[in-house]
C-alpha positions as CSV (number, residue, x, y, z in Angstrom):
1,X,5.2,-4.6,24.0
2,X,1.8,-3.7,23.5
3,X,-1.3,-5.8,21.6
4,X,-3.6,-3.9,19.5
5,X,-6.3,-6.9,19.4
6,X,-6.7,-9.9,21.1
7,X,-8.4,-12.6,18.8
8,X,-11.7,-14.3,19.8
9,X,-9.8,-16.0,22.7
10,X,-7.4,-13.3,23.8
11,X,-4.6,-15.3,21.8
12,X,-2.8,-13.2,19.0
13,X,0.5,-14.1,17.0
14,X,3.5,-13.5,15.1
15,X,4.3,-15.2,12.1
16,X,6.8,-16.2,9.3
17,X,5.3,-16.9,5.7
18,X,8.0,-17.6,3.1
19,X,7.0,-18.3,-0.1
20,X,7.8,-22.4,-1.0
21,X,9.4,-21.5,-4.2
22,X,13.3,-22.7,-3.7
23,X,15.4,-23.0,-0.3
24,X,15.5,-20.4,2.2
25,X,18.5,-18.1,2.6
26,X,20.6,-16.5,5.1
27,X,18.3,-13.5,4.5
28,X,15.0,-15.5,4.9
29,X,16.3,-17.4,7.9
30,X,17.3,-14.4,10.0
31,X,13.9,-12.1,9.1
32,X,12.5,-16.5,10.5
33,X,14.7,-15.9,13.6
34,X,13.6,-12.3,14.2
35,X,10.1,-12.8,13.9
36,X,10.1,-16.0,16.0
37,X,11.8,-13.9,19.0
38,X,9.5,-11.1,18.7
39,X,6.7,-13.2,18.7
40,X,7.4,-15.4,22.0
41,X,9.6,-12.9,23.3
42,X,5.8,-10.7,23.6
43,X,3.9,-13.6,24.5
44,X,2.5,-14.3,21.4
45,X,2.3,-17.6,19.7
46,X,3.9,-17.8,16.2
47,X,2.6,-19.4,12.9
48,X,4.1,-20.4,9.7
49,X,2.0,-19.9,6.5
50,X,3.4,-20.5,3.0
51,X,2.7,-17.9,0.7
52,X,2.4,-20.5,-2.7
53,X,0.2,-18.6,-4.6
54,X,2.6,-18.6,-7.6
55,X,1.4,-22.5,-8.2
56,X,3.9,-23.2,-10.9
57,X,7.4,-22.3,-8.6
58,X,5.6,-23.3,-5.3
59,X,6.7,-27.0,-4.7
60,X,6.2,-29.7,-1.7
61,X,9.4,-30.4,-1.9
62,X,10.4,-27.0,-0.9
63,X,8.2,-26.6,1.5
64,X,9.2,-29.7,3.1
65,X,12.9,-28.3,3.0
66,X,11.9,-24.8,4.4
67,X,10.0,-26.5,7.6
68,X,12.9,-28.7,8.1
69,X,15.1,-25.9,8.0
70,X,13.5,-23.8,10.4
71,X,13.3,-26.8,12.6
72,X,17.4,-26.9,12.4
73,X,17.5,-23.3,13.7
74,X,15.2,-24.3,16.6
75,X,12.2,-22.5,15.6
76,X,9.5,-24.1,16.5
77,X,5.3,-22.9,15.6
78,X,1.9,-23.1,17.2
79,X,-0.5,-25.0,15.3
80,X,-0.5,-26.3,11.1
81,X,1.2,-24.8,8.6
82,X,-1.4,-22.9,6.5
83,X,-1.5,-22.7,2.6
84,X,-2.5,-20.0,0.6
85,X,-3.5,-22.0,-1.9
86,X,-6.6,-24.0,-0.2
87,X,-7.5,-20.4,1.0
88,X,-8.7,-18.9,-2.4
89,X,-12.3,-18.5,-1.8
90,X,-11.4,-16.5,1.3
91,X,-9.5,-13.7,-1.7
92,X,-12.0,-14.2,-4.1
93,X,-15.1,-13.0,-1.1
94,X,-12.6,-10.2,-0.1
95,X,-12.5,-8.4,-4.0
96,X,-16.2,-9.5,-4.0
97,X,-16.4,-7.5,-0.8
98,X,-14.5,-4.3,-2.4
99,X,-16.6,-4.1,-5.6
100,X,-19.4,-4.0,-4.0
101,X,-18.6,-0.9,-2.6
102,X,-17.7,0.2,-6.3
103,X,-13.6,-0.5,-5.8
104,X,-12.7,-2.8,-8.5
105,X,-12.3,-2.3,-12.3
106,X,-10.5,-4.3,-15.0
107,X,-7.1,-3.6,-16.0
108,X,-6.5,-4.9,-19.6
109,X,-2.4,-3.4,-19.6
110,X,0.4,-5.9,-20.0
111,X,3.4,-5.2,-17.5
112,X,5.7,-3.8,-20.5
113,X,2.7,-1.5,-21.3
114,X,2.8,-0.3,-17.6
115,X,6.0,0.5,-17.7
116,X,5.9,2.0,-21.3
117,X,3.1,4.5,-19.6
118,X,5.4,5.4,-17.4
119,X,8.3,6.1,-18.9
120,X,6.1,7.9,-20.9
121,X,4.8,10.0,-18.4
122,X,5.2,13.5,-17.7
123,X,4.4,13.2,-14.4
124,X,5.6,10.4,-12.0
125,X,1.8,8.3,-11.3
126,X,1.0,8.8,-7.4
127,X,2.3,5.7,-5.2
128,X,5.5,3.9,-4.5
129,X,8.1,3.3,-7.3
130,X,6.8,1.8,-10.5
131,X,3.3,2.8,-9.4
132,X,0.5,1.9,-12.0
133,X,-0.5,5.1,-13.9
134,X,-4.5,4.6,-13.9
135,X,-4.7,3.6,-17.9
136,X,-7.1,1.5,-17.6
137,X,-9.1,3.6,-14.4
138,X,-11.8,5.2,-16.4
139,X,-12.4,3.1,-19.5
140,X,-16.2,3.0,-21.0
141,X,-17.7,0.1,-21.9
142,X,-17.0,0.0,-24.9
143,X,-13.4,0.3,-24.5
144,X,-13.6,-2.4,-22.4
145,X,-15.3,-4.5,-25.0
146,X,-12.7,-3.9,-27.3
147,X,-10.2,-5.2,-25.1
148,X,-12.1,-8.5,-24.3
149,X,-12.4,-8.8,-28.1
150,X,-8.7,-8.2,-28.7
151,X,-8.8,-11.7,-26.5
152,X,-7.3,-9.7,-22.9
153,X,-8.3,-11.0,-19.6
154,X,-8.0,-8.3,-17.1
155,X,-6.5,-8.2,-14.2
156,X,-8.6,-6.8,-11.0
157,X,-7.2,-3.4,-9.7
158,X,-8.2,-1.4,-6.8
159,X,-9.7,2.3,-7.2
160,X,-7.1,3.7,-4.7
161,X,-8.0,7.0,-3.0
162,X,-4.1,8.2,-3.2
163,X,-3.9,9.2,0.2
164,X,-1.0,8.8,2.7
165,X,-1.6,5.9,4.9
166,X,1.3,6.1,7.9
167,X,2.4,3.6,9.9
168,X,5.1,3.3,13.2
169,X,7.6,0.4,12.4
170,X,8.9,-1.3,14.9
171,X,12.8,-0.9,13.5
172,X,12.0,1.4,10.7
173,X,10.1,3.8,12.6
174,X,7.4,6.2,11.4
175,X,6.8,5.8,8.0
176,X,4.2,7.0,5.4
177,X,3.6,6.2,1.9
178,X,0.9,6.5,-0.7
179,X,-0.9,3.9,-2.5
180,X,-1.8,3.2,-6.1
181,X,-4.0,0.8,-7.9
182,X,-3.0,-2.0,-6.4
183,X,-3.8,-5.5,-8.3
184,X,-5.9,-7.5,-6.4
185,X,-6.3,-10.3,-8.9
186,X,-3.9,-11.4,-11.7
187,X,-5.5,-11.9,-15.4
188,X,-4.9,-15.7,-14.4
189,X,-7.0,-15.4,-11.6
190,X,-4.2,-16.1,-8.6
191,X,-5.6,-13.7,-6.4
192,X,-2.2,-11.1,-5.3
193,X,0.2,-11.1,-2.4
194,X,-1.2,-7.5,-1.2
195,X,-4.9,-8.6,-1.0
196,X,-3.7,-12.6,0.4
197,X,-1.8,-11.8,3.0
198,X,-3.6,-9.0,4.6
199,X,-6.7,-11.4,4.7
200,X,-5.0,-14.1,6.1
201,X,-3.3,-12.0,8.8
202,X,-7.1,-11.3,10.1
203,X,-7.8,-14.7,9.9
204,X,-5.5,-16.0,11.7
205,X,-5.3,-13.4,14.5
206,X,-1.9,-12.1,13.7
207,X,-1.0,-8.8,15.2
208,X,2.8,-8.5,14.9
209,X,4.2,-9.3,11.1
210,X,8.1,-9.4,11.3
211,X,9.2,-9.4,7.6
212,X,11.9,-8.3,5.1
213,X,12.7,-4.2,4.5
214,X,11.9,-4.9,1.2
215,X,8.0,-4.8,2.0
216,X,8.4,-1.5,3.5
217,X,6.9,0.6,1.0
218,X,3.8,-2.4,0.6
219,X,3.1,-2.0,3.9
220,X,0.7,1.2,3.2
221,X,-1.2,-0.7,0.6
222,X,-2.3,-3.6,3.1
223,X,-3.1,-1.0,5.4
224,X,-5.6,0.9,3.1
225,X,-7.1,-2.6,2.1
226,X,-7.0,-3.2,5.8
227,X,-9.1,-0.2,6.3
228,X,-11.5,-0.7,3.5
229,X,-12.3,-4.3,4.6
230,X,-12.7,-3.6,8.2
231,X,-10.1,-5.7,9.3
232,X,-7.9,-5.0,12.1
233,X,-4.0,-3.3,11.5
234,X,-1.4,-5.5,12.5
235,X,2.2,-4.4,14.5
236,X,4.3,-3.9,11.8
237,X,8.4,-4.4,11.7
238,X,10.8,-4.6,8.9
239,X,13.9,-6.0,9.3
240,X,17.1,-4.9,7.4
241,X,17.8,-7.4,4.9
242,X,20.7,-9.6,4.9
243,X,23.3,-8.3,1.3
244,X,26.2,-8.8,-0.2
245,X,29.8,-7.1,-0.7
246,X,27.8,-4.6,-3.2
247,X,24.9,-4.0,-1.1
248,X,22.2,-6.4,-3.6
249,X,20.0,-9.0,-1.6
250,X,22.0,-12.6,-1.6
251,X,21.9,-15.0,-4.6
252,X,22.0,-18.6,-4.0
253,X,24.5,-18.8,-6.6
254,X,27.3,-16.7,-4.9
255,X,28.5,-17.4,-1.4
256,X,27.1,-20.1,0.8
257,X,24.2,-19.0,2.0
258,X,21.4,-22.0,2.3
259,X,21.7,-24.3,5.3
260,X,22.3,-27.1,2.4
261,X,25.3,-25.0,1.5
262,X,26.3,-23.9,4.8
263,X,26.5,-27.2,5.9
264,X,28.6,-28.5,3.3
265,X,31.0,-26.0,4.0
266,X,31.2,-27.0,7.3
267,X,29.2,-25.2,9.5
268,X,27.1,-26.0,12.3
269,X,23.3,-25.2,13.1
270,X,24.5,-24.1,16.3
271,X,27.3,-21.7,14.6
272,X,24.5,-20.6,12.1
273,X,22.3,-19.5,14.7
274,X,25.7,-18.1,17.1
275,X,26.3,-15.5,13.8
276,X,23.0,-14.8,13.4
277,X,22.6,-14.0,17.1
278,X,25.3,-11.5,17.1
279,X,24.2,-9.9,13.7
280,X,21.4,-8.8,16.3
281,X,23.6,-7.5,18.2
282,X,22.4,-10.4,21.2
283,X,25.9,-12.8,21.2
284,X,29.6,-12.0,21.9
285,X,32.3,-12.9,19.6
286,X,33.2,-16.8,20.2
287,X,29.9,-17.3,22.2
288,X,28.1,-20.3,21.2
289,X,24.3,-20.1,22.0
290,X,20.9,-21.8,21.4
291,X,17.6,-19.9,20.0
292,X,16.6,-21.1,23.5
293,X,19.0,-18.5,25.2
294,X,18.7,-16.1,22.4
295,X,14.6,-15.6,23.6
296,X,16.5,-14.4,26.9
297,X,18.2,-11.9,25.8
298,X,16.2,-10.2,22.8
299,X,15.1,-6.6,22.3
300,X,13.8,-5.2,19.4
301,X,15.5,-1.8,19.6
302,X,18.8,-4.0,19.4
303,X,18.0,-4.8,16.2
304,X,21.0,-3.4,13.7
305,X,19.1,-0.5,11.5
306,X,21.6,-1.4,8.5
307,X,21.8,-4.4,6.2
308,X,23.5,-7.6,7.7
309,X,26.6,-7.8,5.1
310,X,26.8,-11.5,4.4
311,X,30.0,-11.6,2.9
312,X,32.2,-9.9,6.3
313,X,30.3,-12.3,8.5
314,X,31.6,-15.2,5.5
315,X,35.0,-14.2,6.3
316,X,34.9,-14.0,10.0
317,X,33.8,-17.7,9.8
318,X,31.0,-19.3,12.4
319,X,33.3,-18.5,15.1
320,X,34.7,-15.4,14.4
């Protein structure tokens, strides 16, 4: 494993920042468990952050659950658990820094609007799926006034340069994508995920991010914002997500699949972390192990390439 940057005292890390809007899943738990042996399994410390910028789901309550759950799976972190919330004025300097170099306009359109524009389109906008088509991009001043008069408040989008930004994953492997006009600030002010965690990564010396497949096709975005703020690229690896029979991300209504639920159905922490160990292809059938002795043994090309299907493992049972 290689470090691209050491921090200011050689010490870099992993990390694992669910956001503390409900109980974690199976899912959430085993992209936890990945990241956790990547990070100590390459030396690096690990950190857990709690991504609560949504402060109307985000709860104490479940972030109290989420730490505890971890915990149970014998995670453990360097350090205090950092909030995105308290962190604000660190966002709010970072759009300050991009206007400044003329990056930033206002975007008056309402998400239904967006995705009226482009349905609309003849042309597919530039950027990942359900990219932003650039309505707002080049308004006058006066068009703008009109908006603020209609009673809009905008949201802050970046002027995106539409170029490929590429990147190697660490499971995925090379990958490239192009980025639109990313929001950087909701019309409520809550500063967004793209602009957040990419600032807090830097702050917090993180060079390996572990997260969910789903990201992928973000993961070009934070790099050009990267880029533009000077801030260093992390290690990037996306793990397959965890699905059911059909193939769609888990639902907490369905199977079991919280460690509340889990246990209720009789399971074990130890038999929790056993099946998620040899979804990673690290533990024989029957073998019980410990995170401990799963640190041992981890690789990340061992890591499955294909979705984790909840539902076989269900059947199988914690020993199967």
């Amino acid at each position: 494993m290689h470090h691209t940057q050491a921090g200011q005292n050689g010490t870099v890390f992993g990390r694992f920042a669910p956001s503390p809007t409900g109980e974690l899943h199976v899912g959430n738990l085993r992209t936890a468990l990945v990241a956790w042996l990547a990070a100590r399994g390459s030396g690096r410390k690990f950190l857990v952050r709690m991504e609560d910028l949504d402060r109307v789901q985000s709860a104490p309550e479940h972030e109290r659950g989420q730490l505890a759950d971890l915990a149970s799976l014998g995670l453990d972190w360097d350090g205090e658990v950092v909030r995105q919330n308290e962190r604000f004025d660190r966002y709010r300097a970072a759009i300050d820094q991009l206007a400044s170099q003329g990056l930033v306009y206002p975007c008056y359109c309402t998400r239904r609007e967006i995705r009226e524009q482009i349905a609309a389109a003849v042309q597919a906008p530039h950027g990942p799926p359900g990219a932003y088509p650039g309505t707002c991009r080049d308004l006058d001043e006066a068009d703008r006034q009109l908006k603020q008069e209609e009673g809009r408040s905008p949201a802050l989008r970046l002027r995106a340069d539409g170029v490929d930004r590429q990147f190697a994953d660490l499971f995925a492997g090379d990958y490239s994508g192009s980025v639109d006009d990313v929001v950087l600030a909701r019309a409520d002010g809550v500063p967004a995920y793209n602009l957040a965690v990419i600032v807090d990564d830097a702050a917090q010396q993180v060079d390996q991010v572990i997260r969910g497949d789903d990201l992928l096709d973000s993961t070009p975005r934070q790099i050009m914002l990267q880029q533009l703020l000077a801030l260093p690229t992390p290690d990037y690896g996306h793990v397959p997500l965890v699905v059911d029979a059909e193939g769609r991300r888990l639902a907490k209504r369905d199977e079991p699949v919280t460690v509340r639920q889990l246990t209720a159905d009789g399971w074990t922490m130890a038999q929790l972390v056993s099946v998620l160990g040899r979804s990673l292809g690290l533990v024989a059938s029957g073998e019980s192990v410990t995170s401990e002795q799963l640190l041992q043994r981890f690789a990340p090309e061992l890591v499955p390439r294909e979705p984790m299907v909840w539902t076989e493992w269900l059947r199988r049972g914690p020993t199967g």
